[in-house]
C-alpha positions in Angstrom: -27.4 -47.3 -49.9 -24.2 -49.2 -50.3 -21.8 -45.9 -50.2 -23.3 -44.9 -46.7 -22.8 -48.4 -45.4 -19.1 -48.7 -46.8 -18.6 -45.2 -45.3 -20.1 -46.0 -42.0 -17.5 -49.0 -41.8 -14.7 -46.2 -43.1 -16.3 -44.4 -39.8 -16.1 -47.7 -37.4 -12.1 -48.4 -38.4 -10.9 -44.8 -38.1 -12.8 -44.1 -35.4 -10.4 -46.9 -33.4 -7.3 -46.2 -34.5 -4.3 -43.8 -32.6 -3.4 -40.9 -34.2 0.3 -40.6 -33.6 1.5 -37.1 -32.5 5.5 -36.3 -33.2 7.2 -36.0 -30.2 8.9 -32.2 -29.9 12.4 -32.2 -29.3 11.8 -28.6 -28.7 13.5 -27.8 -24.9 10.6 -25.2 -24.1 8.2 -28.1 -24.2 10.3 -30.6 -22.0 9.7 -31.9 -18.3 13.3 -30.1 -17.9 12.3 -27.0 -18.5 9.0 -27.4 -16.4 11.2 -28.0 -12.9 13.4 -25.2 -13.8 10.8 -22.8 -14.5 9.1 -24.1 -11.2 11.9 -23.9 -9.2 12.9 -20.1 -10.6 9.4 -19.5 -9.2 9.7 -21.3 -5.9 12.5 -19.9 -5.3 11.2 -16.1 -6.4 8.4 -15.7 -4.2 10.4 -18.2 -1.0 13.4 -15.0 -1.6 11.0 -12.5 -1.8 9.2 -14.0 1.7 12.7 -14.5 3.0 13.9 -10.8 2.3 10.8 -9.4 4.3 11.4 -11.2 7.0 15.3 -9.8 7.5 13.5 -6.8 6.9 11.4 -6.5 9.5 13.4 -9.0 12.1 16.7 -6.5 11.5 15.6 -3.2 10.1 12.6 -2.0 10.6 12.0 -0.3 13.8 8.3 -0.6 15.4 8.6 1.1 18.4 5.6 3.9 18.3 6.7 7.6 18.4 6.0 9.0 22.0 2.5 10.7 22.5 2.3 14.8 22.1 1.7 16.2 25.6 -0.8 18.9 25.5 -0.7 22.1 27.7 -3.0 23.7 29.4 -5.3 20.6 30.0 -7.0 19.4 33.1 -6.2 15.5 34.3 -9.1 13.3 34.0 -10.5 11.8 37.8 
C-alpha cells in the first residue's frame, strides 16, 4: 500500500508543476510573420475588390443592346 501512496504524492507534485516549452526562434512561427501574412491577404482580396470596381466604373459598358423590331406585326391597343 505504501508504493501507491508514494506514487499518488509523485501524482500531486507533478501534477502542479509548469512544463517549460522552448521558445522557436523559427521566423515562420513569429508574430512578424503573422501581420505580414495578414496583411498580403488584406491587401489580396482589398486589390482584387479594388480592380473590379475600375472595372466596372471605367470599362465595362452596361448599356442594353437595342430590342429586335419584328415585321409584319400588329400594334397592341
Amino acid at each position: 500500500m505504501s508504493g501507491l501512496s508514494n506514487l499518488a504524492s509523485v501524482v500531486n507534485q507533478v501534477k502542479d508543476e509548469e512544463i517549460q516549452v522552448p521558445k522557436s526562434d523559427d521566423f515562420f512561427e513569429s508574430k512578424t510573420f503573422r501581420l505580414l501574412t495578414l496583411m498580403l491577404y488584406m491587401g489580396g482580396v482589398s486589390g482584387m475588390g479594388l480592380s473590379l470596381a475600375v472595372y466596372y466604373f471605367f470599362i465595362w459598358d452596361s448599356r442594353m443592346p437595342p430590342l429586335p423590331v419584328f415585321k409584319h406585326t400588329h400594334q397592341i391597343g
